[in-house]
Each structure stands twice: as C-alpha cells, then as structure tokens.
PDB file of N, CA, C and O in Angstrom:
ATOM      1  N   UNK A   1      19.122   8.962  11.283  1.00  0.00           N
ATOM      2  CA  UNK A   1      19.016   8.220  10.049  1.00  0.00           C
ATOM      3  C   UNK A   1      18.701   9.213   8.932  1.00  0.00           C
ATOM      4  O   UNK A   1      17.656   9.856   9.035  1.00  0.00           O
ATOM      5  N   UNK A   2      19.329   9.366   8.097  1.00  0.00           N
ATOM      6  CA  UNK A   2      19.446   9.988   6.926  1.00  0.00           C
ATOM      7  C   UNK A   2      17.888   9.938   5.807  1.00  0.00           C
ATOM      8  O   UNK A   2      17.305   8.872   6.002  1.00  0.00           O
ATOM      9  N   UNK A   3      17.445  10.476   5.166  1.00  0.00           N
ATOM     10  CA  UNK A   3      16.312   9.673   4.266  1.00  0.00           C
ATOM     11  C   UNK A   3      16.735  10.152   2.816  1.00  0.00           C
ATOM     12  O   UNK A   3      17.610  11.008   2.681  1.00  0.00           O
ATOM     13  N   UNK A   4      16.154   9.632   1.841  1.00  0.00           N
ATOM     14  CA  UNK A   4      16.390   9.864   0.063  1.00  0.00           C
ATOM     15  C   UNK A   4      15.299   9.931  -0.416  1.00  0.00           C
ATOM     16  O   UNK A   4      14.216   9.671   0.109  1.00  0.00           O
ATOM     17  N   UNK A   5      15.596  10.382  -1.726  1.00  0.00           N
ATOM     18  CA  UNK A   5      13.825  11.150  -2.573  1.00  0.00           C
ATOM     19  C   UNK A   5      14.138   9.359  -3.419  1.00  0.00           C
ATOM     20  O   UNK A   5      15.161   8.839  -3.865  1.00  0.00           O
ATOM     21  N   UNK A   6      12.804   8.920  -3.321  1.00  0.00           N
ATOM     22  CA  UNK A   6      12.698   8.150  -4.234  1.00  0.00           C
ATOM     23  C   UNK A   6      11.568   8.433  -5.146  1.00  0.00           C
ATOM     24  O   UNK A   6      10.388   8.535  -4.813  1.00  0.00           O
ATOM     25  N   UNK A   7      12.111   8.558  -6.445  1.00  0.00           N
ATOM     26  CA  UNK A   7      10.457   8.659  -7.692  1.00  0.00           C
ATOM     27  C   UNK A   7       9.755   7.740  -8.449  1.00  0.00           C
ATOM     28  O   UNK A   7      10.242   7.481  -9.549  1.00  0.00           O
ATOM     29  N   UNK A   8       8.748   7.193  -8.137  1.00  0.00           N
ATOM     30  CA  UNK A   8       7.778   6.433  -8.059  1.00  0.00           C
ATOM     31  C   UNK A   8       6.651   6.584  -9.439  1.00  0.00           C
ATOM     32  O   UNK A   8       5.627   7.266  -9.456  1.00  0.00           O
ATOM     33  N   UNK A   9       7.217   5.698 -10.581  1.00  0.00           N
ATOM     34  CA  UNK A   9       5.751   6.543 -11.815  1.00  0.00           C
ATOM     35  C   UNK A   9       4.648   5.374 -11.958  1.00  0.00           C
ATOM     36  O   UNK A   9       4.725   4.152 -12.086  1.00  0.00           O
ATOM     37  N   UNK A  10       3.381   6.477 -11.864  1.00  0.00           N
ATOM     38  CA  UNK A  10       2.571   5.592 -11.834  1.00  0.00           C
ATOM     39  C   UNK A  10       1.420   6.531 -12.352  1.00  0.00           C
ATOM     40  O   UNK A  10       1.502   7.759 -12.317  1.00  0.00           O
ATOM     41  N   UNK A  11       0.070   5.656 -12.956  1.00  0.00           N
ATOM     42  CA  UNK A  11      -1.117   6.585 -13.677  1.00  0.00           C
ATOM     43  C   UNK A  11      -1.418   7.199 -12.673  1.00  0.00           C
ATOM     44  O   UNK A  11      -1.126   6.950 -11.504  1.00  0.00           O
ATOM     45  N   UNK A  12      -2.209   8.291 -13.242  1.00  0.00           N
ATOM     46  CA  UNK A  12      -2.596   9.933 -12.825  1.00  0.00           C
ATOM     47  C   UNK A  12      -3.578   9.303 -11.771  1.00  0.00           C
ATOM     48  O   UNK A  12      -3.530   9.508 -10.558  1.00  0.00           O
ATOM     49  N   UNK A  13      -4.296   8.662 -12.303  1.00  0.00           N
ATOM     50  CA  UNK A  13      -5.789   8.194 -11.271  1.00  0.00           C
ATOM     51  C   UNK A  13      -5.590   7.290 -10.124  1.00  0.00           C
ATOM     52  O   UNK A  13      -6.085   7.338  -8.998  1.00  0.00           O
ATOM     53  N   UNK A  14      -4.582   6.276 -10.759  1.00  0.00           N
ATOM     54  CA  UNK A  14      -4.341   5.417  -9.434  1.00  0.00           C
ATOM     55  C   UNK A  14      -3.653   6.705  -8.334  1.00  0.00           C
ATOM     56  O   UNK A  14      -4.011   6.757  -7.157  1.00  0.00           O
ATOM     57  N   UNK A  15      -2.865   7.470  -8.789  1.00  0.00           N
ATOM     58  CA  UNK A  15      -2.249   8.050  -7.696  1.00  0.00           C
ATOM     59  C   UNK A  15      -3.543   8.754  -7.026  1.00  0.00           C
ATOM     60  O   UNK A  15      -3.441   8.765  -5.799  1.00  0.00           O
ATOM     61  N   UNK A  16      -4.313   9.135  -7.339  1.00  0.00           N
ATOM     62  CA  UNK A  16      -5.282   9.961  -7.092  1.00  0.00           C
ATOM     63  C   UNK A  16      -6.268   9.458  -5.831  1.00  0.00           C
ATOM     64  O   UNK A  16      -6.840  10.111  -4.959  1.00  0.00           O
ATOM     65  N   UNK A  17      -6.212   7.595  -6.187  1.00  0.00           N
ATOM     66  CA  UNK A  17      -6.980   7.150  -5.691  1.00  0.00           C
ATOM     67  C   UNK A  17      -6.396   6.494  -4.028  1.00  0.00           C
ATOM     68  O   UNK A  17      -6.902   6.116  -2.972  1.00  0.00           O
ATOM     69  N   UNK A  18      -4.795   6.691  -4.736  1.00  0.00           N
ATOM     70  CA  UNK A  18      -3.903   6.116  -3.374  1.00  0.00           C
ATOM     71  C   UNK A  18      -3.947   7.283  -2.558  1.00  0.00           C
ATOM     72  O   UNK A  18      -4.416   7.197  -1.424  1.00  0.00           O
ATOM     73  N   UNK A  19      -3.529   8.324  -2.983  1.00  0.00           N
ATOM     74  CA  UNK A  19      -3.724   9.564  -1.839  1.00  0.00           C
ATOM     75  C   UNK A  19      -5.079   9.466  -1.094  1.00  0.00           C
ATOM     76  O   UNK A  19      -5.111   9.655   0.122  1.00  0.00           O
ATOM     77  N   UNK A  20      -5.991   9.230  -1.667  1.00  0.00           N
ATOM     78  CA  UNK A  20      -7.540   9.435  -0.711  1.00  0.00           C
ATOM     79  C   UNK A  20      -7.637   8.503   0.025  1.00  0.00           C
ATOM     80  O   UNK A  20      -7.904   8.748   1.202  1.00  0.00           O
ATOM     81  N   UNK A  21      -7.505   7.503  -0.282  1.00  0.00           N
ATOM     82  CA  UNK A  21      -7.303   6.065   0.450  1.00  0.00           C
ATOM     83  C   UNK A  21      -6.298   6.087   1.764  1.00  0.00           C
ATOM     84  O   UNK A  21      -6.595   5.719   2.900  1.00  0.00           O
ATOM     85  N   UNK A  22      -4.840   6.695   1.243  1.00  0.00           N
ATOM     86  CA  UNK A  22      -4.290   6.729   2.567  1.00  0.00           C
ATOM     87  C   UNK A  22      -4.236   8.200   3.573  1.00  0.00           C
ATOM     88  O   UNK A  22      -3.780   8.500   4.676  1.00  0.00           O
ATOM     89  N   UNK A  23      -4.857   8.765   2.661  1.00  0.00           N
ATOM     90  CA  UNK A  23      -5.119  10.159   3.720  1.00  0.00           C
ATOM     91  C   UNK A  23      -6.269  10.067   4.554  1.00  0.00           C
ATOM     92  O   UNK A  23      -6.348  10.838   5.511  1.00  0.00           O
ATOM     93  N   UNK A  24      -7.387   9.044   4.283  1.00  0.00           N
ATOM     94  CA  UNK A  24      -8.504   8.370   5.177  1.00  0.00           C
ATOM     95  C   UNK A  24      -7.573   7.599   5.948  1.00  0.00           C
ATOM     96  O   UNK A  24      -8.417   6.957   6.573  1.00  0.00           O
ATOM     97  N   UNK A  25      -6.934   7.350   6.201  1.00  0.00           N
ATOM     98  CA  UNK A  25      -5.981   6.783   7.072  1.00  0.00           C
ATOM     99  C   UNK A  25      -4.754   7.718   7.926  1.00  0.00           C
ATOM    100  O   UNK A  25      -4.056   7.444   8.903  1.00  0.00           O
ATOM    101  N   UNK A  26      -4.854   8.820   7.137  1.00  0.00           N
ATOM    102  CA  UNK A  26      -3.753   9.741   8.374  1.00  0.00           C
ATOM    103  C   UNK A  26      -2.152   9.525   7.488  1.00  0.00           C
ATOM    104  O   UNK A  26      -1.094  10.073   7.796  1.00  0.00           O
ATOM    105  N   UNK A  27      -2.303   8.901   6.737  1.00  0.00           N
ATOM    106  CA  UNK A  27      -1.187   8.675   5.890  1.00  0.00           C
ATOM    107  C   UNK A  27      -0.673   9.366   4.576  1.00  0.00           C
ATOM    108  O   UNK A  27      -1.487   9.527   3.666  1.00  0.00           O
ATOM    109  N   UNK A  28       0.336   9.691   4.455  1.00  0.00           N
ATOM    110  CA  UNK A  28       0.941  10.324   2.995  1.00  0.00           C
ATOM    111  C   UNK A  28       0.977   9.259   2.080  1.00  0.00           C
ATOM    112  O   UNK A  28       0.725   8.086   2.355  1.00  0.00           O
ATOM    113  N   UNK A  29       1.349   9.774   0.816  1.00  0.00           N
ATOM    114  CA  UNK A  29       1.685   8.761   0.245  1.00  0.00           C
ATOM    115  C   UNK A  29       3.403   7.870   0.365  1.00  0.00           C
ATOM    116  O   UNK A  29       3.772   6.854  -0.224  1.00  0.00           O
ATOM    117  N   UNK A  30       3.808   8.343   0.902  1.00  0.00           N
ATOM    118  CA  UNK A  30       5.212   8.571   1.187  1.00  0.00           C
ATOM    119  C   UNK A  30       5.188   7.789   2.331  1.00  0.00           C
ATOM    120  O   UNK A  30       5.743   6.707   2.139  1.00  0.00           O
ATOM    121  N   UNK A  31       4.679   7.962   3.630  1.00  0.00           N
ATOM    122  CA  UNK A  31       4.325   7.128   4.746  1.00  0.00           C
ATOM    123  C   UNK A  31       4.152   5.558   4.404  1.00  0.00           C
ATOM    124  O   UNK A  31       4.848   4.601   4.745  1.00  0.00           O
ATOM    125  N   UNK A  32       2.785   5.633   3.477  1.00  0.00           N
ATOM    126  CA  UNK A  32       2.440   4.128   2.892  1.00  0.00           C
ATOM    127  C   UNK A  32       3.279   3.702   2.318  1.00  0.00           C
ATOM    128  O   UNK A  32       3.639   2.778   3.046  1.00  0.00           O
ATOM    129  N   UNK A  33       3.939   3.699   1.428  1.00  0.00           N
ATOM    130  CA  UNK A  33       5.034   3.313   0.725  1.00  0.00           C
ATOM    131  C   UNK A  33       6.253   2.737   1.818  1.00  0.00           C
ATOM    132  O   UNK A  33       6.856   1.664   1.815  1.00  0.00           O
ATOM    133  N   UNK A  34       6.337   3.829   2.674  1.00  0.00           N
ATOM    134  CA  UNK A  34       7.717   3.309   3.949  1.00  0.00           C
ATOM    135  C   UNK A  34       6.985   2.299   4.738  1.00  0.00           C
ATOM    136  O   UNK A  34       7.732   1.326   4.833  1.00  0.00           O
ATOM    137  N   UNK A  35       6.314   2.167   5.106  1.00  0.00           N
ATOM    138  CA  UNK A  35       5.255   1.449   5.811  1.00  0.00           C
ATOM    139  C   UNK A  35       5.239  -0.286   4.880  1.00  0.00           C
ATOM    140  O   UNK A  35       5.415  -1.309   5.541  1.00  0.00           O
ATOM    141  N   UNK A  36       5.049  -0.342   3.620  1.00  0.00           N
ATOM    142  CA  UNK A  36       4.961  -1.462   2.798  1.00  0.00           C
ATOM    143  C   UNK A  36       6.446  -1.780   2.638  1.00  0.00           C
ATOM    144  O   UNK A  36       6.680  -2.924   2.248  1.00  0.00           O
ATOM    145  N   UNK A  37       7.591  -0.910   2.888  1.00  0.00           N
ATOM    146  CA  UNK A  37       9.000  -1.545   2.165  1.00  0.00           C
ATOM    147  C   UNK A  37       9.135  -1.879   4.088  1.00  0.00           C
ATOM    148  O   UNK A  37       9.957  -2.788   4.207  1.00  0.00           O
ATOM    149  N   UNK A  38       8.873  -1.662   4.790  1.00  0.00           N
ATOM    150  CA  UNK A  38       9.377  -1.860   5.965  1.00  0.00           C
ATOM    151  C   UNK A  38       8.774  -3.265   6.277  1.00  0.00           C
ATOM    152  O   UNK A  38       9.586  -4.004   6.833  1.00  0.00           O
ATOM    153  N   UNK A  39       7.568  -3.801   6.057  1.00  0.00           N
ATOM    154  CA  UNK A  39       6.755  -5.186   6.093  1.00  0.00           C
ATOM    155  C   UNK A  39       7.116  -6.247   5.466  1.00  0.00           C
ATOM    156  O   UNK A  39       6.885  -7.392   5.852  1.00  0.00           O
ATOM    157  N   UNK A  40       7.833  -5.870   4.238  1.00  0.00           N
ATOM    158  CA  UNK A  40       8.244  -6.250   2.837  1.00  0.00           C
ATOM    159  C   UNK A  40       9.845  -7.249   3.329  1.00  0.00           C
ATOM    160  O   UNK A  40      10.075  -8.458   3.351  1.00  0.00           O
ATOM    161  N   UNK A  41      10.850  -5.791   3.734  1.00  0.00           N
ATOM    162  CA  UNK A  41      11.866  -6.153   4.958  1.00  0.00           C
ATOM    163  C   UNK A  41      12.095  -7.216   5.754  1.00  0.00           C
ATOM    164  O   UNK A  41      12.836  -8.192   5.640  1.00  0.00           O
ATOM    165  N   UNK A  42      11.235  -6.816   6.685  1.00  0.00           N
ATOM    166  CA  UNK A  42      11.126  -7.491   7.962  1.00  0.00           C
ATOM    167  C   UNK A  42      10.341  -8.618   7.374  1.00  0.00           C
ATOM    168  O   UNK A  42      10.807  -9.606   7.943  1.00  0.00           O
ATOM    169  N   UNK A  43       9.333  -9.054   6.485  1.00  0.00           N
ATOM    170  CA  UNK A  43       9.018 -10.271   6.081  1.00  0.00           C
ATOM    171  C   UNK A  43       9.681 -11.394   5.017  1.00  0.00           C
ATOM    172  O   UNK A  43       9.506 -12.574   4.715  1.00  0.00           O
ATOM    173  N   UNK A  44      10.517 -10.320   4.657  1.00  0.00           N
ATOM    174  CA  UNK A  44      11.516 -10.968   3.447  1.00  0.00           C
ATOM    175  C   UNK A  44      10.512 -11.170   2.560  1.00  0.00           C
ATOM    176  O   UNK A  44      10.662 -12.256   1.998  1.00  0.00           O
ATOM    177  N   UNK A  45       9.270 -10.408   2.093  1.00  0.00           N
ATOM    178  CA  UNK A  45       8.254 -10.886   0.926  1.00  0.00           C
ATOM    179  C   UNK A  45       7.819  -9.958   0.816  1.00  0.00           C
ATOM    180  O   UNK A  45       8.029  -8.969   1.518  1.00  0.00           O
ATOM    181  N   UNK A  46       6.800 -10.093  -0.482  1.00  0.00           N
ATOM    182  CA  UNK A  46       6.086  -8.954  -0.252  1.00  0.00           C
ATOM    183  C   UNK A  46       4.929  -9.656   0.008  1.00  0.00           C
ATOM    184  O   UNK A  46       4.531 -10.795  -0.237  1.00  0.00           O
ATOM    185  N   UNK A  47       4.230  -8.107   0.899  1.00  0.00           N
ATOM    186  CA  UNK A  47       3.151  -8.688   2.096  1.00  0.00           C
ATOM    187  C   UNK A  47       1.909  -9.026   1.582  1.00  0.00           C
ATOM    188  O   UNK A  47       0.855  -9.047   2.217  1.00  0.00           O
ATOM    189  N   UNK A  48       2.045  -9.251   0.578  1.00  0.00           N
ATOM    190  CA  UNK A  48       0.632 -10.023  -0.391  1.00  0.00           C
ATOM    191  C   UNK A  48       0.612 -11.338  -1.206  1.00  0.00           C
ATOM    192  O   UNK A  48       1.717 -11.880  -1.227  1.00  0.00           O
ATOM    193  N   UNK A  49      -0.151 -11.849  -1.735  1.00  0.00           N
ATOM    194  CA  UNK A  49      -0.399 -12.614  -2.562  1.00  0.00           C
ATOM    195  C   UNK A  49      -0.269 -12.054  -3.747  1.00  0.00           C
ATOM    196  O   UNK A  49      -1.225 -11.341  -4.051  1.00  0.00           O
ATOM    197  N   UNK A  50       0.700 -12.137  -4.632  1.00  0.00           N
ATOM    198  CA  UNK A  50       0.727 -11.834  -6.296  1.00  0.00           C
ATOM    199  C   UNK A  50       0.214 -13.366  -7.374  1.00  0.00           C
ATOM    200  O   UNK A  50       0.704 -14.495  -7.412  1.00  0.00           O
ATOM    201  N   UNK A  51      -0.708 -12.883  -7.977  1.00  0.00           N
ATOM    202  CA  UNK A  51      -1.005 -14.151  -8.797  1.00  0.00           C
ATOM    203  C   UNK A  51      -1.245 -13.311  -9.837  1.00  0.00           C
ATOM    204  O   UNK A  51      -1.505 -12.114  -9.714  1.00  0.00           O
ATOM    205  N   UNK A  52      -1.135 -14.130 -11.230  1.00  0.00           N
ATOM    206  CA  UNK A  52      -1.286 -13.806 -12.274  1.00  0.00           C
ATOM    207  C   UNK A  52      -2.463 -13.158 -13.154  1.00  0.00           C
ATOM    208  O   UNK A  52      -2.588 -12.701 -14.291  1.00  0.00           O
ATOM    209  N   UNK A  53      -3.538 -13.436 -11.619  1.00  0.00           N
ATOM    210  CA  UNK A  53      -5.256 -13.049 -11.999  1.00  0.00           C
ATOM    211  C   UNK A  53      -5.376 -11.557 -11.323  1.00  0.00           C
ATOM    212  O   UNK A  53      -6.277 -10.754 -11.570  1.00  0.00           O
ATOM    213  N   UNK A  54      -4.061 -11.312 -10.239  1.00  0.00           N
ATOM    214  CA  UNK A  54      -4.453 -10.289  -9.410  1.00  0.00           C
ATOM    215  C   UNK A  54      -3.517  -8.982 -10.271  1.00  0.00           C
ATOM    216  O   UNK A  54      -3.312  -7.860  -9.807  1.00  0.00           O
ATOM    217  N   UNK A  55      -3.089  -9.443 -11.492  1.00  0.00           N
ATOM    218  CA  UNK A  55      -2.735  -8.041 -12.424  1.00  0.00           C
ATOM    219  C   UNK A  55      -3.130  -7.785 -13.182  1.00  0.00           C
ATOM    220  O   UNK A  55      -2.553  -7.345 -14.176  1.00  0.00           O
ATOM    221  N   UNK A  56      -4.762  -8.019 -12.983  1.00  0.00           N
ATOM    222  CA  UNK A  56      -5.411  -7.421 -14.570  1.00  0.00           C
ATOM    223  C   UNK A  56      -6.222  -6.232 -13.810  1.00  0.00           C
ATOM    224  O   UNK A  56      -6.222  -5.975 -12.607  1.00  0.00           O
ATOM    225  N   UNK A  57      -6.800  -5.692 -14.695  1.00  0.00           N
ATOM    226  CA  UNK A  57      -7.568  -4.396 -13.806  1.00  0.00           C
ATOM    227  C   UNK A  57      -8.537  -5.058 -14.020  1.00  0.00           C
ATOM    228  O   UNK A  57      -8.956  -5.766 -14.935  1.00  0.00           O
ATOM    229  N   UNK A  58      -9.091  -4.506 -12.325  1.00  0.00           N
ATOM    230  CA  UNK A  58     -10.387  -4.644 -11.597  1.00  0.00           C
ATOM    231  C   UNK A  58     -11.439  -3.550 -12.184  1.00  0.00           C
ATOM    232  O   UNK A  58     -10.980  -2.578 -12.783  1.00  0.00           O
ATOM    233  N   UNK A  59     -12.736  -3.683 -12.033  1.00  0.00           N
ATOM    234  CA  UNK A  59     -13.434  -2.472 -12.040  1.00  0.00           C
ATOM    235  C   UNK A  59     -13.320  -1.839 -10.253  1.00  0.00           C
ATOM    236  O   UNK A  59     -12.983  -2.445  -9.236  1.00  0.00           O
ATOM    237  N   UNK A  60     -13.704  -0.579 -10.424  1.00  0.00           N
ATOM    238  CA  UNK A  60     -13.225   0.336  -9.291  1.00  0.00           C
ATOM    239  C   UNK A  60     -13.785  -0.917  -8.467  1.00  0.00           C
ATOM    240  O   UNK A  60     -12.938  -1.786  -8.257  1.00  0.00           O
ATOM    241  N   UNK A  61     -15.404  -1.221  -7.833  1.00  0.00           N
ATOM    242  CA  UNK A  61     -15.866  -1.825  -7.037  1.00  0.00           C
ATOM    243  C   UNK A  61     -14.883  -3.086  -6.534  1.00  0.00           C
ATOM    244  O   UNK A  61     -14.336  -2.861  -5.455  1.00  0.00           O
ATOM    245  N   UNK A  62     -14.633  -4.139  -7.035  1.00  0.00           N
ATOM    246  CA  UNK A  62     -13.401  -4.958  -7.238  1.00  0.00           C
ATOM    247  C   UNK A  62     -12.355  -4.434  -6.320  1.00  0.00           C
ATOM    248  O   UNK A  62     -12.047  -4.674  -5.152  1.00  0.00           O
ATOM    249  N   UNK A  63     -11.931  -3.666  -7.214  1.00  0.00           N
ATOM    250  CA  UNK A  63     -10.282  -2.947  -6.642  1.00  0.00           C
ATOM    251  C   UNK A  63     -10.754  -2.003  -5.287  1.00  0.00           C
ATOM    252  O   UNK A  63      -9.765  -1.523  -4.731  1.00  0.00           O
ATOM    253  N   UNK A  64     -11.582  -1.770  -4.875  1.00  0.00           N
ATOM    254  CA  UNK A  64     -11.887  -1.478  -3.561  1.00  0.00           C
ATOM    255  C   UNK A  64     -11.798  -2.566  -2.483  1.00  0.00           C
ATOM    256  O   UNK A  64     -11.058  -2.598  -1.500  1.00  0.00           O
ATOM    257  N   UNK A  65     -12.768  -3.495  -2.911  1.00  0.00           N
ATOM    258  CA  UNK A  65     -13.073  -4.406  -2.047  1.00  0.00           C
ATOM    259  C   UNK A  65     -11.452  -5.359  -1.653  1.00  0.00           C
ATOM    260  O   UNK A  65     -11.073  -5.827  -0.579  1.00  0.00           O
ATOM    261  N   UNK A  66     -10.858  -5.364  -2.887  1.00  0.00           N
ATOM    262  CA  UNK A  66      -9.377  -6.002  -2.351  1.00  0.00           C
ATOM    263  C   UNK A  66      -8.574  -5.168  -1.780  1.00  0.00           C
ATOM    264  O   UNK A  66      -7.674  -5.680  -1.114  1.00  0.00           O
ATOM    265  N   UNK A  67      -8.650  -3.333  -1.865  1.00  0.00           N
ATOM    266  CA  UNK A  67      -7.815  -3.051  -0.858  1.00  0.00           C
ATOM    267  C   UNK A  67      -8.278  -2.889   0.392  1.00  0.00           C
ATOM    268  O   UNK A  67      -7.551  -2.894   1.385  1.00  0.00           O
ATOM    269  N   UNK A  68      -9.425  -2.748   0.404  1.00  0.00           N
ATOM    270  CA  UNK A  68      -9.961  -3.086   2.027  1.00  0.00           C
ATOM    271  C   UNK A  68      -9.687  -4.678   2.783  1.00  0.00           C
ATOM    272  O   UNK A  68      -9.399  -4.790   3.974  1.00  0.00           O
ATOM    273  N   UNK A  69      -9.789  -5.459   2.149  1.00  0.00           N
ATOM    274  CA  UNK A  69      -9.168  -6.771   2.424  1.00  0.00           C
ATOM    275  C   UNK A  69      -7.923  -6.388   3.011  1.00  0.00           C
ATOM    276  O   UNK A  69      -7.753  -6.283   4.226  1.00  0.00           O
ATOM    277  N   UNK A  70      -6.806  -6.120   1.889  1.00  0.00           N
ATOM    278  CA  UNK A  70      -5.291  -5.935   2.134  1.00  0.00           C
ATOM    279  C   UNK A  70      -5.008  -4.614   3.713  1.00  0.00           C
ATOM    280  O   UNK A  70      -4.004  -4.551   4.423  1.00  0.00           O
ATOM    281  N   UNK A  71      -6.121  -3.860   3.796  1.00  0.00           N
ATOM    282  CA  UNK A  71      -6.023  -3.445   5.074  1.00  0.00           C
ATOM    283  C   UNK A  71      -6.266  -3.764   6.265  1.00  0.00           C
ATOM    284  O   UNK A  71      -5.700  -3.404   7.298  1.00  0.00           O
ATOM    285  N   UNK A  72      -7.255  -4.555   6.084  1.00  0.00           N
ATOM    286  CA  UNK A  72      -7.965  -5.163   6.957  1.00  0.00           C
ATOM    287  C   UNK A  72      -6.773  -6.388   7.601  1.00  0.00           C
ATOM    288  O   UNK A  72      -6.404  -6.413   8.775  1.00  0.00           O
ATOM    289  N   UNK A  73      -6.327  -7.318   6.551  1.00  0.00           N
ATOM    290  CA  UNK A  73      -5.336  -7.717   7.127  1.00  0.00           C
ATOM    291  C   UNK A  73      -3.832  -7.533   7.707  1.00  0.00           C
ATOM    292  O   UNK A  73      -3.049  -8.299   8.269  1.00  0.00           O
ATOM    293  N   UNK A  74      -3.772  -5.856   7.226  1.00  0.00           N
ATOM    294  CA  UNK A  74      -2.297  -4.954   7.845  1.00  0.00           C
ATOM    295  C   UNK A  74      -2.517  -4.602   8.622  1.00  0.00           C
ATOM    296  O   UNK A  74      -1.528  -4.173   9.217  1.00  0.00           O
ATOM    297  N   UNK A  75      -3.974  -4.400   9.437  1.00  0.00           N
ATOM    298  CA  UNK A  75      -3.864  -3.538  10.775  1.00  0.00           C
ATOM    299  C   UNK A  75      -3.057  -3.778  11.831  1.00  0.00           C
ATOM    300  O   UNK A  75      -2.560  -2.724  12.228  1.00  0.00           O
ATOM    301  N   UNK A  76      -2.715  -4.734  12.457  1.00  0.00           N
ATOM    302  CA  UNK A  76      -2.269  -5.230  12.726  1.00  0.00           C
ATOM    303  C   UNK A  76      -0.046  -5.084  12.637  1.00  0.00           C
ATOM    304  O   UNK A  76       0.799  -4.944  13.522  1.00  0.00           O
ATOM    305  N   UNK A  77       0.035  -5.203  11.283  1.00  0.00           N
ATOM    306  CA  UNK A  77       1.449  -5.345  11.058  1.00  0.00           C
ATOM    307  C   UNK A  77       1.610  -3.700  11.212  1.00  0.00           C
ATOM    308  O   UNK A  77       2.622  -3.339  11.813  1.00  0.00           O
ATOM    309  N   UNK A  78       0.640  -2.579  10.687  1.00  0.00           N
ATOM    310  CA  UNK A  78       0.830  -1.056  11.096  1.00  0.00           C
ATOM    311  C   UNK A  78       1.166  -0.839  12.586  1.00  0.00           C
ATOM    312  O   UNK A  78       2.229  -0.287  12.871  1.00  0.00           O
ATOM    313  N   UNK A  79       0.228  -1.285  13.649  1.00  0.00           N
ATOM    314  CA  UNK A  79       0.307  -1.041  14.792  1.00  0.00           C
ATOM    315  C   UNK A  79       1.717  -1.298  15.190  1.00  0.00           C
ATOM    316  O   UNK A  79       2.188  -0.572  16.066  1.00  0.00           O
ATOM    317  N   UNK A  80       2.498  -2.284  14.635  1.00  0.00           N
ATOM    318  CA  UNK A  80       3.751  -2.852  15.046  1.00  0.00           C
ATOM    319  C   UNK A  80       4.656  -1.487  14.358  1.00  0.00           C
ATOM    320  O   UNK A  80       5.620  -0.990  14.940  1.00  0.00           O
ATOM    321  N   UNK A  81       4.082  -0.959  12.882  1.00  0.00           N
ATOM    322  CA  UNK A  81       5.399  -0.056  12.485  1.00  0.00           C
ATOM    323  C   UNK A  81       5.384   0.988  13.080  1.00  0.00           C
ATOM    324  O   UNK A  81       6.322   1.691  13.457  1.00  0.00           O
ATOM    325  N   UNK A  82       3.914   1.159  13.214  1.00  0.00           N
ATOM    326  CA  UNK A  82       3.611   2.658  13.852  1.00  0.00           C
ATOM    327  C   UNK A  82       4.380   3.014  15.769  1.00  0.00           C
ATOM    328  O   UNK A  82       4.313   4.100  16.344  1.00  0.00           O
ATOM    329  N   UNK A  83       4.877   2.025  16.201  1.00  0.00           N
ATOM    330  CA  UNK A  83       5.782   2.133  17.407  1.00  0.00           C
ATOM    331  C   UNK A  83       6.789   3.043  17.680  1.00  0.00           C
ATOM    332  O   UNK A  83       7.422   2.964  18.733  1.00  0.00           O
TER     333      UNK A  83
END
C-alpha cells in the first residue's frame, strides 16, 4: 500500500500539546491522525460527539479532562487498529 504527505495547519501550541499527548502514548502525530481517519472510516462518523458548545476553547484543565475522556473511550477501538 502506497502512503501520501498530507499537510495539516493548525496553532503552534495545540500542535505542541498533541505531540506530548500522543507521544505519552507511543504515538506520532501522524500515527494519531491515521488511527482517527481509520475509526472515522470504518464508523462512517466521526468518532465523537461535535456540538456547538464543544468548539469554543476550553481552559487547558477542561481541554484535558475531555481528551482523557475521548481516550478513555478509544482504548478499545485502538486495540482493534493496532492489529
């Protein structure tokens, strides 16, 4: 299977904060990303809840606590990609 550069823009800090987040996990950023379009795929959705309250910025504490949520409930769908 072939792969492609895809470029992805996004603020300096969030990226900052996604790398640490998924490198505590063993993950690139590049990994996570294939990992979310592959769930996304195979679910025909995307693997979250989007509401209109969940696009405002959080303070950091906030925006922690929901991506630990959002992991907490992927463990699970990882173990399946990670095969």
């Amino acid at each position: 299977m072939s792969t492609v550069n895809v470029t992805i823009r996004m603020d300096e800090t969030l990226k900052q904060q996604a790398d640490e987040l998924f490198g505590d996990f063993g993950l690139s950023l590049s990994a996570a990303f294939t990992m979310f379009a592959k769930q996304a795929v195979r679910e025909q959705r995307i693997p979250f809840e989007i509401t209109r309250n969940s696009i405002s910025v959080a303070p950091d504490a906030a925006l922690k606590a929901a991506s630990k949520k959002l992991i907490d409930q992927n463990t699970e769908a990882y173990g399946e990609l990670a095969k």
